[in-house]
Every structure is written in C-alpha cells, then in structure tokens.
DRENSELUM-990053 format. One record per residue (C-alpha): x, y, z; residue in one letter; chain; residue number from 0. Coordinates in Angstrom, 1 decimal. Example, Ala and Ser with C-alpha at 12.3 -4.5 7.8 and 13.67 -1.06 7.14 Angstrom:
east;north;up;residuo;cadena;num
12.3;-4.5;7.8;A;A;0
13.7;-1.1;7.1;S;A;1
***
This chain:
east;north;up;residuo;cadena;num
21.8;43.0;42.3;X;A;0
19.5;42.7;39.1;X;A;1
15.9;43.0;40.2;X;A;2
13.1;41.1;38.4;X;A;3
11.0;43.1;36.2;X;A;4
7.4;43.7;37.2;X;A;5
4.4;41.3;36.3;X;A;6
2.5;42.5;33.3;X;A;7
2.2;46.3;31.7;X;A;8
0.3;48.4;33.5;X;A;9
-2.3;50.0;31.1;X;A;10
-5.0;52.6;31.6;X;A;11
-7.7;49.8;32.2;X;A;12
-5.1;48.5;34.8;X;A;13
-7.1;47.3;38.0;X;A;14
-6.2;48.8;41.3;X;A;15
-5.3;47.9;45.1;X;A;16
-6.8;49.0;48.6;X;A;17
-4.0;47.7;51.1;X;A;18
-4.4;48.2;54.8;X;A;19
-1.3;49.5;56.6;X;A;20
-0.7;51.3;59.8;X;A;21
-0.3;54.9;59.6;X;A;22
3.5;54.3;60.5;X;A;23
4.3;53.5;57.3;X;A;24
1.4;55.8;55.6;X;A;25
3.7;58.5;57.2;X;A;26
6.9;57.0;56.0;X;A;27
5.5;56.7;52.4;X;A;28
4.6;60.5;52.4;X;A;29
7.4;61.7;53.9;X;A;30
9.6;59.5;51.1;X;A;31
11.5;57.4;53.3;X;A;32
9.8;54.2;52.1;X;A;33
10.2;53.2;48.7;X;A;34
8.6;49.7;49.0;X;A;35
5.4;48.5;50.6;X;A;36
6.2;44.3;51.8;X;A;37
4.0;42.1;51.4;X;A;38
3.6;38.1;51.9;X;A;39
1.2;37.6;49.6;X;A;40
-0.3;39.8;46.4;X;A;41
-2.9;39.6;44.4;X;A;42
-3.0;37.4;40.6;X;A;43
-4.4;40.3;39.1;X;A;44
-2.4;43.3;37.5;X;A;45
-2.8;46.8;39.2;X;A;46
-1.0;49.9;38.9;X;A;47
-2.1;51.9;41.3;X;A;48
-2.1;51.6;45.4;X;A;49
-4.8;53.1;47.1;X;A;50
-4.1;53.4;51.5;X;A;51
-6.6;52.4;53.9;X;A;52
-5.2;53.6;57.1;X;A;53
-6.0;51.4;60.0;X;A;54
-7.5;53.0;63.0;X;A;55
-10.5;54.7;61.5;X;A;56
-8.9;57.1;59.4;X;A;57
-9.7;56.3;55.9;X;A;58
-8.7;56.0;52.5;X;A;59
-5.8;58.5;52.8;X;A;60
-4.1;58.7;49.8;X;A;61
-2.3;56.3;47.0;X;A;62
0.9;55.5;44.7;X;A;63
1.9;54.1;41.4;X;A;64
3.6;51.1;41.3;X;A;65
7.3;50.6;39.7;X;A;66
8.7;46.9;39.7;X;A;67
7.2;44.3;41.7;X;A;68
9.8;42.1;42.7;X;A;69
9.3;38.3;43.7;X;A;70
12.3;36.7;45.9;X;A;71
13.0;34.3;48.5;X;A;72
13.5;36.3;51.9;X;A;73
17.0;36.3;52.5;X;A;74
17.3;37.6;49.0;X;A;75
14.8;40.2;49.1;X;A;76
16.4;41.4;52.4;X;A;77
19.3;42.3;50.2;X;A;78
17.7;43.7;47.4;X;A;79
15.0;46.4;49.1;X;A;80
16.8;46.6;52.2;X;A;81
16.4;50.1;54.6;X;A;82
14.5;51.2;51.6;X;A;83
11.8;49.1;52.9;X;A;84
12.3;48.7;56.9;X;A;85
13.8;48.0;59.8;X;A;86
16.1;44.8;59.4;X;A;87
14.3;43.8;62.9;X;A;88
10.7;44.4;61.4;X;A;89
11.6;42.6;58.0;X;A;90
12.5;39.8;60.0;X;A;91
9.8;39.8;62.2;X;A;92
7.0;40.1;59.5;X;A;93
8.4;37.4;57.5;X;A;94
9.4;35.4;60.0;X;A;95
7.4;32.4;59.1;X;A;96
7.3;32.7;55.2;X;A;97
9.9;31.5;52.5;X;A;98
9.7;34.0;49.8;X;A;99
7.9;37.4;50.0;X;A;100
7.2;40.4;47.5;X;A;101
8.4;44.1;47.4;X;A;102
5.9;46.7;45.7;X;A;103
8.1;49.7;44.7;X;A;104
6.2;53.1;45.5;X;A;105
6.4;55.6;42.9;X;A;106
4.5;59.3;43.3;X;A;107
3.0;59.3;46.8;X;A;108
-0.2;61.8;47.3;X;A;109
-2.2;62.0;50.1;X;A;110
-5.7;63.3;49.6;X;A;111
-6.3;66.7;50.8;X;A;112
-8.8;65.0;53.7;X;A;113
-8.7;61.3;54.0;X;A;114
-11.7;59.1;52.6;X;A;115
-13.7;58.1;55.5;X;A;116
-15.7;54.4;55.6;X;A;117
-18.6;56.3;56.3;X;A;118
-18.6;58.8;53.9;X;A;119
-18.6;55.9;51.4;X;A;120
-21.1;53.8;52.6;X;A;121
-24.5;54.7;50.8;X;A;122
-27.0;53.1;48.5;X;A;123
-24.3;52.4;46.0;X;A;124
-21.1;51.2;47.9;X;A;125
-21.1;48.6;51.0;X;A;126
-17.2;48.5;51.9;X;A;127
-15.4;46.8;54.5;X;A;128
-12.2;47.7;55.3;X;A;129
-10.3;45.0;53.7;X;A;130
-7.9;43.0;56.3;X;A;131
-5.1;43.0;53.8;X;A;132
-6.0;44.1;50.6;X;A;133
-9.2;44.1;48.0;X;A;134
-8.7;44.3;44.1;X;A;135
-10.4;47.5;42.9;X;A;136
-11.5;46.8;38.9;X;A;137
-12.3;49.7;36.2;X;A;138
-15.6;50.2;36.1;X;A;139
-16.7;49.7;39.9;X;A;140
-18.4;52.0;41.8;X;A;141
-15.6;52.5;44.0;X;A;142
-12.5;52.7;41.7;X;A;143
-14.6;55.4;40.0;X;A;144
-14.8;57.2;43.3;X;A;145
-11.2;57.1;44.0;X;A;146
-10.0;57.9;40.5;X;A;147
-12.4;61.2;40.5;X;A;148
-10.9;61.8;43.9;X;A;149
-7.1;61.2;42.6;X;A;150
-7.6;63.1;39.6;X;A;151
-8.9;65.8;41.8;X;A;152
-6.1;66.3;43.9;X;A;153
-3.6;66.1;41.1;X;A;154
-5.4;68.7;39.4;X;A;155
-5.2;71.0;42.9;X;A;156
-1.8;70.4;43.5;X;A;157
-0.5;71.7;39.5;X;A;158
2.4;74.0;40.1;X;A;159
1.3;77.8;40.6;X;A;160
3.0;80.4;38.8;X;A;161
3.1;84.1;39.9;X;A;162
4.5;87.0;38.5;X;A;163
5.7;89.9;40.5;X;A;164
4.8;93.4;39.4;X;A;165
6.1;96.6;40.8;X;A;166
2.8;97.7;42.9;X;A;167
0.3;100.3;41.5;X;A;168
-1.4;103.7;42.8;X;A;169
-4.6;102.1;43.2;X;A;170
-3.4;99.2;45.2;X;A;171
-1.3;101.1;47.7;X;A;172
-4.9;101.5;49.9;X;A;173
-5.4;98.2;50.1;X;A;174
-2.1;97.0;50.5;X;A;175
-1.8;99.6;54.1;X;A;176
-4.8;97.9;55.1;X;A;177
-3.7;94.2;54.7;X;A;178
-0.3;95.5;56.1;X;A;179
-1.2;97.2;59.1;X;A;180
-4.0;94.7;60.0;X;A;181
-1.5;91.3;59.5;X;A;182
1.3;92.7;61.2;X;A;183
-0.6;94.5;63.4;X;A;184
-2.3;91.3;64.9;X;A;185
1.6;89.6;66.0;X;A;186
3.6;93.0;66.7;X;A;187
3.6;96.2;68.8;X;A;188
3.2;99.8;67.6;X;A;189
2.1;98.7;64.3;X;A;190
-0.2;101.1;62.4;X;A;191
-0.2;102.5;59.0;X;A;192
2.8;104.2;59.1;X;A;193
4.7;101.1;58.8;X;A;194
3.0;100.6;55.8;X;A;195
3.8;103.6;54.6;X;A;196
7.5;103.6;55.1;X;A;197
7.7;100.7;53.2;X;A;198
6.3;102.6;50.3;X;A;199
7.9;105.8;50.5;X;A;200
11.3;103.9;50.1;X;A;201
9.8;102.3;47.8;X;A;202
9.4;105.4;45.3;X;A;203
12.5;106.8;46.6;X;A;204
14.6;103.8;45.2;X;A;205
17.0;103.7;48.2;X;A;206
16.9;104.2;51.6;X;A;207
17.6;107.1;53.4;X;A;208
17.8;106.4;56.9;X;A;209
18.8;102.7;56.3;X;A;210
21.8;101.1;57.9;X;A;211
22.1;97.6;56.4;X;A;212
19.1;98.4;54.1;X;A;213
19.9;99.9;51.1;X;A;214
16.2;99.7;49.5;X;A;215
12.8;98.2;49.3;X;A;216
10.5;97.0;47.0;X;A;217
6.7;96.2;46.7;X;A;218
4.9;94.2;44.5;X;A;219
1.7;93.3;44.1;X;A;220
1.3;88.7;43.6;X;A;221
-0.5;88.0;40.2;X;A;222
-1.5;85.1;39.0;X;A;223
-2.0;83.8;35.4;X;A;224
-5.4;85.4;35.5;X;A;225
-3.7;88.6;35.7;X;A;226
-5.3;88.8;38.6;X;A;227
-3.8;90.2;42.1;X;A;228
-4.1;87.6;44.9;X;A;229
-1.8;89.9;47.2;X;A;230
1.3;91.8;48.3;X;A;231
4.7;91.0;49.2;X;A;232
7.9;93.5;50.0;X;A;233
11.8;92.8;49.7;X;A;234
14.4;94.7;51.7;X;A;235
17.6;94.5;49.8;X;A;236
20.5;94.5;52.5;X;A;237
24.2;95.3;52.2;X;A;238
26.2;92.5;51.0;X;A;239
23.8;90.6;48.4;X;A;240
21.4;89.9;51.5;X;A;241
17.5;90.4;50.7;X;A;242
14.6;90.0;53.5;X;A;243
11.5;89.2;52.3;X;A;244
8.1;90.2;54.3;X;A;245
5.1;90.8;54.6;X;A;246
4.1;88.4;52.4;X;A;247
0.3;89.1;52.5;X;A;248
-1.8;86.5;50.4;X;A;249
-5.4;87.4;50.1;X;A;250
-7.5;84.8;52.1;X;A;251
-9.2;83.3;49.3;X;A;252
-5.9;82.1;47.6;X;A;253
-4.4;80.8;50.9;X;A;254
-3.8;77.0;51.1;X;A;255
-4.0;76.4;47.5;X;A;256
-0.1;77.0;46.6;X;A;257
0.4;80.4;45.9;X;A;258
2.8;81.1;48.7;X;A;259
5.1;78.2;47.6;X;A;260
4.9;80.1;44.1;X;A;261
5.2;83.3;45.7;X;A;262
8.9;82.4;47.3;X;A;263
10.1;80.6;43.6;X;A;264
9.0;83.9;42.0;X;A;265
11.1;86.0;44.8;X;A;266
14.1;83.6;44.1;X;A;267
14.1;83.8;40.5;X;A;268
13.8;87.7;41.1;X;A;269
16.6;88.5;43.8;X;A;270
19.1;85.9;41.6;X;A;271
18.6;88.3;38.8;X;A;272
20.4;90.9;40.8;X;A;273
23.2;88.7;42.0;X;A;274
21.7;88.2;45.6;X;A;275
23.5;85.5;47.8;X;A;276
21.1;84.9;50.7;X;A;277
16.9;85.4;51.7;X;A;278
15.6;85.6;55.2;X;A;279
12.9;86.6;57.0;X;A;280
10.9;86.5;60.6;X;A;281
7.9;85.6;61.9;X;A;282
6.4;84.7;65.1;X;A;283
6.7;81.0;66.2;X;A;284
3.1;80.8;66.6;X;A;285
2.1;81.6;63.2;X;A;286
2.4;77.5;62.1;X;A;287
1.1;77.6;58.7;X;A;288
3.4;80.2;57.8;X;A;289
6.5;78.4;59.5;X;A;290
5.4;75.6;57.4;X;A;291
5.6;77.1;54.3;X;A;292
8.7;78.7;55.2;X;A;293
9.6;75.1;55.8;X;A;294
9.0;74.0;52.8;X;A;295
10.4;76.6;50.7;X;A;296
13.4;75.1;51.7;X;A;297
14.0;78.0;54.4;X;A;298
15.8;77.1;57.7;X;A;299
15.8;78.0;61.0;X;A;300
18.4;80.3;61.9;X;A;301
17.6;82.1;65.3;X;A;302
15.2;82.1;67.9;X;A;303
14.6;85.2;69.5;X;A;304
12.3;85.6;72.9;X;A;305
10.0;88.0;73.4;X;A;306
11.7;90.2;70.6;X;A;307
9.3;92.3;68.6;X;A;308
6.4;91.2;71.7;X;A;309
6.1;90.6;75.1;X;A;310
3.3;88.1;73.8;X;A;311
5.5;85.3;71.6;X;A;312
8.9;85.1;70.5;X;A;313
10.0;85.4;67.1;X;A;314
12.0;82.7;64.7;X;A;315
14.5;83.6;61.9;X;A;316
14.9;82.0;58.6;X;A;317
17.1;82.2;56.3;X;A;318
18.5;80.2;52.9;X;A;319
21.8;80.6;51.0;X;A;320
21.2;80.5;47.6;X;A;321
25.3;80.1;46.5;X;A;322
27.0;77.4;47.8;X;A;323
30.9;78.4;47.0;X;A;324
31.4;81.1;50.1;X;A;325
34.5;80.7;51.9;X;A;326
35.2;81.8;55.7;X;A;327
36.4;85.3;56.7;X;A;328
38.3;85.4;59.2;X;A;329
38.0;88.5;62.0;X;A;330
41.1;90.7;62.4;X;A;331
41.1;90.7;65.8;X;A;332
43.0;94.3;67.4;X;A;333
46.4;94.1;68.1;X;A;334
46.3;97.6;69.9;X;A;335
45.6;97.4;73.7;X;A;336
44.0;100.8;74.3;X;A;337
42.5;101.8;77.6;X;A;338
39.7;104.4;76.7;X;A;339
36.7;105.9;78.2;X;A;340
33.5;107.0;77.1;X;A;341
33.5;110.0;75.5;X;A;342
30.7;112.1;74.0;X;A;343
30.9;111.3;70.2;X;A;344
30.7;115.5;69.0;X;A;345
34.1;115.7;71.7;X;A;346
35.8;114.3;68.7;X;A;347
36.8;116.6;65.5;X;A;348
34.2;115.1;63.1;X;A;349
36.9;114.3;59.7;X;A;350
38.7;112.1;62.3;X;A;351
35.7;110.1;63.7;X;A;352
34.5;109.8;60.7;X;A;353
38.1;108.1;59.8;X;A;354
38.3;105.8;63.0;X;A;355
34.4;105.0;62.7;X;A;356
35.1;103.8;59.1;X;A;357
38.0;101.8;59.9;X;A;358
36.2;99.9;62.9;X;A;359
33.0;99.8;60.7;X;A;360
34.9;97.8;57.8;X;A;361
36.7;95.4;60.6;X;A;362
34.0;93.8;60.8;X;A;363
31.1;94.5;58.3;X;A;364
31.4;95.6;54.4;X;A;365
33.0;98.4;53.2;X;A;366
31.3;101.4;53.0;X;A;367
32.0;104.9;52.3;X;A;368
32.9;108.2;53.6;X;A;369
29.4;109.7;52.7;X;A;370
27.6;106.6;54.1;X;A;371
29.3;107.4;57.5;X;A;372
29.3;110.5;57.2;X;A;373
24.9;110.6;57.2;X;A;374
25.4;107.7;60.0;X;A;375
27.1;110.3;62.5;X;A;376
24.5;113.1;62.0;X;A;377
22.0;110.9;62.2;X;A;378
22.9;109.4;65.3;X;A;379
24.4;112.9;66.8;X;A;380
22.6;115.8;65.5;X;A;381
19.0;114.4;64.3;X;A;382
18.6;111.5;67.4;X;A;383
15.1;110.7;65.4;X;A;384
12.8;108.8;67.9;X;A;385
9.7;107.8;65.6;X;A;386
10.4;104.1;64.3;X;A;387
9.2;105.2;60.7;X;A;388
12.8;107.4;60.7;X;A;389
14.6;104.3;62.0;X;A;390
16.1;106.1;65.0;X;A;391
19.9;105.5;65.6;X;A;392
21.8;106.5;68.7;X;A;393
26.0;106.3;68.7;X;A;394
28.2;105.3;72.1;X;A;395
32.3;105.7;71.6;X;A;396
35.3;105.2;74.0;X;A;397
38.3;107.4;72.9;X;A;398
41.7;108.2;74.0;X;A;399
43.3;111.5;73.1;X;A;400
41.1;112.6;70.7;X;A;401
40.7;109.0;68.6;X;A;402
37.7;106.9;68.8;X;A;403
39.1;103.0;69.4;X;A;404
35.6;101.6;69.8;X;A;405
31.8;102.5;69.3;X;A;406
28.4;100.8;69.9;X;A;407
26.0;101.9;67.1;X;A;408
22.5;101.4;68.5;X;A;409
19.2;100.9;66.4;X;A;410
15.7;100.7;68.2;X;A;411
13.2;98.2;66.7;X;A;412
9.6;98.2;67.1;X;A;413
8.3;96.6;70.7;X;A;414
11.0;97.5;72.8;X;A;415
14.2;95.2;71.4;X;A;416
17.1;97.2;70.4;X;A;417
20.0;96.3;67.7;X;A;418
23.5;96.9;68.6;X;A;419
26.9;97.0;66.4;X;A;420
29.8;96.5;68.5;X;A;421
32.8;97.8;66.8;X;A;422
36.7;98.0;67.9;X;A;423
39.9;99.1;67.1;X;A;424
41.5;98.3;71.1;X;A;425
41.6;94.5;72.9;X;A;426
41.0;96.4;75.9;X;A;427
38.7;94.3;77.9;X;A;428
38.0;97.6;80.5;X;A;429
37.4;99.4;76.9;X;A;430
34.9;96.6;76.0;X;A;431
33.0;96.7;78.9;X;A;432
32.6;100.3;79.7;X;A;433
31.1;100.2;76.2;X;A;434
28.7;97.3;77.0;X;A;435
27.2;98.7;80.1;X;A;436
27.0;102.0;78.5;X;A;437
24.6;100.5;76.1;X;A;438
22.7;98.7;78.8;X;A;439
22.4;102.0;80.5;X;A;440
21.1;104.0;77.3;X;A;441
18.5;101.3;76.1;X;A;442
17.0;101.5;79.6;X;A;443
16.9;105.3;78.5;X;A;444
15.0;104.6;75.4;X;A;445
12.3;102.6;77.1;X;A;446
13.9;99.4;75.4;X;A;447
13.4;95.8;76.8;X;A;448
16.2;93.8;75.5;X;A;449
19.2;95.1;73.7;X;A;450
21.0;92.4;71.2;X;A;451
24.2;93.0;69.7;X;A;452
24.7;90.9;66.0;X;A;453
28.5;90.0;66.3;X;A;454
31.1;87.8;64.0;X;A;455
31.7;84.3;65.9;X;A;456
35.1;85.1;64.7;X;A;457
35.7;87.3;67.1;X;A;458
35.8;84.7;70.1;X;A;459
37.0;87.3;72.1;X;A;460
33.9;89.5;71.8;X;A;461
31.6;86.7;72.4;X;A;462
32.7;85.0;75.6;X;A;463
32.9;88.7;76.6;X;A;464
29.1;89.1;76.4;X;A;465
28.2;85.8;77.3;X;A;466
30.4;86.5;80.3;X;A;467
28.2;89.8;80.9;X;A;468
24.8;87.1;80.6;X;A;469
24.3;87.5;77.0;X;A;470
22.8;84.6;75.8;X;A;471
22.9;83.3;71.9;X;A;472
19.9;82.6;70.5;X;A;473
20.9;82.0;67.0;X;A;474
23.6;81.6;64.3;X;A;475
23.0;83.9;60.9;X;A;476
24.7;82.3;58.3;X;A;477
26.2;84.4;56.5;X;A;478
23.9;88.0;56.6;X;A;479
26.5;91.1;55.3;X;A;480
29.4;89.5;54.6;X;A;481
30.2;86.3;52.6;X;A;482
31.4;83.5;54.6;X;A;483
30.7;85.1;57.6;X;A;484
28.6;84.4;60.3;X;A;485
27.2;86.1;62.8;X;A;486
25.7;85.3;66.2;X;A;487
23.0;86.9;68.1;X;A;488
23.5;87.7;71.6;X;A;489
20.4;88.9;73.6;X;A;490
20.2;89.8;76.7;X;A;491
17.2;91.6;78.7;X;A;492
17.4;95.0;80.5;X;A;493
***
C-alpha cells in the first residue's frame, strides 16, 4: 500500500517535538524494533526532529528524525504500519475510541549518553513541565537550543573511531607487561609477568615453538589518528585459519568512548588479510562491559566454562565466523575394534608412533606433518616441561603389539583446568575408557582441577561415551581447527 507523503519539508529552521512515552517503547525505539511512534493527535506545526521525555522521572533521554508522517483512518493505518508500530492488541486498545489516527516514522534513534533530567533544566532561564503528550519546541527557544547543543554533542561523541594496528615497539614492551600482568592478573590465577613475556618472545620468534594449535603471536600497540598509543592488543593465530584475540588492554582514559569497537574492525580487517575464517576469545562472565562490547562486535557466545581459569568466576567463549560458505565434515569413525591397554608411549619404536600418532591426529584435526609430531612426542616424552610459559604437554597411549590405536594428548592451562585431545584409531569401548580414566588419574597428578577434552560432535560415539563417564558440555565451538567442523566441550571436575 502507497503511503501518504509527509506534511511540509523539513528544513534546518524546522521546529521540534517533546513527546511523552513510557520507557517501553523508549527501549523499543533504541533497540530498532519500532519504526513508528502512534499518535491520536499531532501538532499543526512542522517539526523534524522528536525529542523523548520518558515518563517516570527519567528525563529527556534521547530523540529521532522524522521520515513520513502518515494520516489514515484506523483500520487503514493498522494495515499500513502494522508490527512495525505495535502489538495488534495495543493498537486496538489505544485507538479504541478514535476514527483516524497518525503514524510518525522514526528515523536515526540516539539516546543521550545520560538522560536530561527535569531538574537539571529548571533554572532562571527554563520553567518546564513535563508535557502530558507533547509540547512544540521552536528555533530560537531556550530549550530547543539546549537540546540541539546536547544532540549535536552526542553525535559528535559517537563519530566512528579509527585505529591502526602497529607491530609493538622496544620502548613500549615495559608498559605493555605491566598493563598485561596487572589486567589479567586481577581475573586469573598464576598470572605474573612471565605471561607477558611469552607473549612477546613468540612474538619476535615469528612462530611458536612449543605451540600445539598455535602457530604464532602477534602484538601491537592501538593508535589512534593522533598517532598516538591508547593501548595493546595480542592475536594468536591458530591452525586452520582460526585467530584468538586477547588481551585487549585499552588505556583507561580512552575506555568508553569507542575505541574498542574500532579496535575489533581493525583486527577484522587485519586477520582477513591473511585469509583467516574465524575470531574468538574468553573472558570472565563478570567482566560486563567487556562482554558488551564483545556483544556488539557482533561476537557470540559459544561456551560457558565453570570455574575454568578460577576457582572465583567462570569463564564465557566467543567466537564469530567471518566466511559463511563452510560445509560439514563429517568424522571417520574406526572401523577397527581393537582391544588395547595402556602402554608407556617410549615402549613403542618411535618412527612407528610417530606414524600411528599422525594418522589418529589427522582423523580428527588438520593435517600436520611428520616434524610437527615429531617435536610433539619429545615434548610430551622426553622434555615433560611443567612451567605454563613452556606450555607443558603430557602424552597417554593404549597399544596392542607394538601399534598405538589411541592417545590422549594432555595440555595444562593456567588455574588448574587441563585440555585433552582424544584421538583413535580402535571403536573399542574398553580401549576408550581405559584411556579416559587414565587421564582422570594423571591430571589429579598434575594438581589439575578439571580436565576438558575438545571433541568433534561428529563423533557421537565419543561423546555419549564421556557424557556417560559425567562429562558435561558446556559449549559448542563452531567451527575452531577445521572448516565445517564443530566441536564440543566436555568438562568434567576431578
């Protein structure tokens, strides 16, 4: 249906409108889900602009432009505005007793960054009742002066930031230990300045030694236009086109004012450069500004992890896809049914595990090669590193006349919760679980509090197995190593 075109041309000497409105629909408007404001009755006079008095006390809280105005009778305008407006029951309801009604469309909703209080504006120059519906607000008046400074104000506050990301320098790797150690330090345990540290030294390596999924890390320093640092932020490129971004440390003074929004367009725009299909990160779920931002970034929650990285709080994933075209892998399950034991991993001639580990390892996870696994074994074997800075690794395999058919690679994390890689070669369900309890038994070695294993859902099998064993899943990561496939976390306390 054709709608009427508006009354008049708004101009720049246009006058203005203070409505009153519940903060219902205040909340609708800023959230976008209403695109008209109803009303029986509008002013004669040409406005432009819609300034919100909430009712309740709250104040002048923000404002729209205005698109059409449309003028119909009310079973009409029902079928022009619609949803778009309200509730069919609350249309009805309002205009219950009126014969034609009007539709203001809503165009660029703002909210002030603090609402406009009655008070505040009551002085020697102004004397303002809270209208009952609405009051006409003309060019020139003390309070459509007010509002317009205010308006222009928060337009000017809420420009788009830009960053720039630059690789981070000598002289900024002091301060960027201390903003490290102290803002991770104040959510997670055994945090000090080696974690820091680390960070950097892979840094200027260019790769990762001791990594498993990681394959290297960069930090950069957050400028703005000024040239000027506001802070720090580090990326952890993972196998499979998978980057995880954090810290993110934004100096105090440029908190709140957009640079962290700019901060993860700058990373996209970065990572896409190198082909990369996917961002995550963590953080606890009582940091809420940083959860809202997250939010916003158009970052999702993926997993919910108790008392993982703390006894204190529990910690949420995110994560966001940047390519939409991934198609589902599907798990080879085994066909082989192989009853094996455990067996110390150096019983086995080291070419052949190296073979066997390879094949299991690419079952379920990318391809990787004979070096990489290679490094993995005498890591995990010979070296046995326990300081979290050398990412200690620790190997469990079952085997059966001299061939490894399964293996639990397990990785330690800071604050007692410990990664596990389940892999097979044998549908052995004895197999399975000897391997499971073995891993239960050796975290409770390390000290560890909760041991998680990242698995394929694919593999069904796998995880009813562990659920079976009072694993629980607190999250689905879509997509982390592999494209297309997805891969739940199962958790379970020791």
């Amino acid at each position: 249906m054709s709608r009427p075109p508006r009354r008049g041309t708004p101009t720049a000497r246009s006058s203005a409108l203070l409505l009153s409105i519940r903060p219902e629909h205040t909340h609708r408007i800023f959230a976008g889900s209403k695109h008209f404001e109803l009303r029986k009755v509008i002013p004669l006079a040409d406005f432009n602009r819609v300034y919100l008095y909430e009712t309740g006390g709250t104040g002048i809280v923000g404002w729209f432009d205005v698109g059409q105005i449309i003028k119909e009778p009310i079973h009409k305008l029902w079928k022009t505005v619609g949803t778009a407006a309200t509730s069919r029951k609350r249309f009805d309801a309002y205009f219950a007793s009126s014969q034609q009604g009007y539709a203001i469309e809503i165009r660029n909703p703002h909210t002030f960054k603090e609402p406009i209080s009655i008070r505040e504006l009551n002085g020697d120059r102004l004397r303002l009742q809270p209208p009952q519906s609405f009051l006409i607000l003309e060019p020139g008046q003390p309070l459509w002066t007010l509002l317009e400074k205010e308006r222009q104000s928060t337009l000017r506050s809420n420009l788009p930031r830009v960053v720039l990301l630059k690789k981070i320098t000598v002289k900024q790797r002091a301060t960027y230990t201390r903003l490290v150690t102290k803002h991770i330090g104040a959510n997670y345990q055994d945090i000090d300045d080696s974690f820091a540290e680390a960070n950097l030294r892979i840094h200027d390596l260019g790769f990762d030694p001791s990594g498993f999924f990681t394959r290297k890390k960069e930090v950069f320093g957050i400028h703005n236009s000024n040239e000027t640092c506001i802070g720090f932020t580090t990326l952890t490129h993972k196998s499979g086109g998978c980057v995880k971004t954090g810290p993110t440390v934004i100096f105090p003074k440029y908190r709140s004012t957009g640079y962290g929004q700019a901060t993860r367009k700058a990373i996209e725009e970065y990572v896409l450069r190198f082909k990369a299909r996917k961002l995550y990160c963590t953080c606890p779920e009582t940091s809420e500004d940083t959860i809202r931002y997250l939010l916003a970034s158009g970052m999702r929650v993926e997993a919910h992890l108790a008392n993982h990285y703390s006894t204190s709080h529990n910690e949420l994933v995110f994560g966001k896809l940047l390519v939409t075209d991934e198609t589902c892998v599907r798990f080879a399950n085994p066909t082989q049914n192989v009853a094996c034991e455990i067996a110390d991993p150096d019983s086995f001639d080291r070419g052949r595990l190296v073979h066997d580990f390879k094949e299991m390892f690419e079952r379920t996870w990318p391809p990787v090669s004979n070096g990489f696994v290679g490094e993995l074994l005498r890591q995990s074997i010979e070296k046995k590193a326990t300081r979290h800075q050398e990412k200690p690794k620790r190997l469990i395999c079952v085997g059966a006349e001299g061939r490894a058919f399964g293996a639990v690679v397990l990785l330690p994390k800071r604050g007692g919760a410990v990664k596990g890689l389940l892999l097979r070669s044998t549908k052995d369900p004895e197999t399975i679980r000897r391997m499971v309890d073995e891993s239960l038994r050796m975290v409770n070695q390390l000290g560890g509090r909760k041991l998680y294993f990242l698995h394929p859902i694919a593999d069904a099998e796998t995880i009813l197995f562990l659920k079976s064993q009072g694993f629980t899943a607190e999250g689905l990561l879509l997509a982390p190593y592999v494209p297309g496939q997805d891969v739940a976390v199962m958790s379970r306390f020791v």
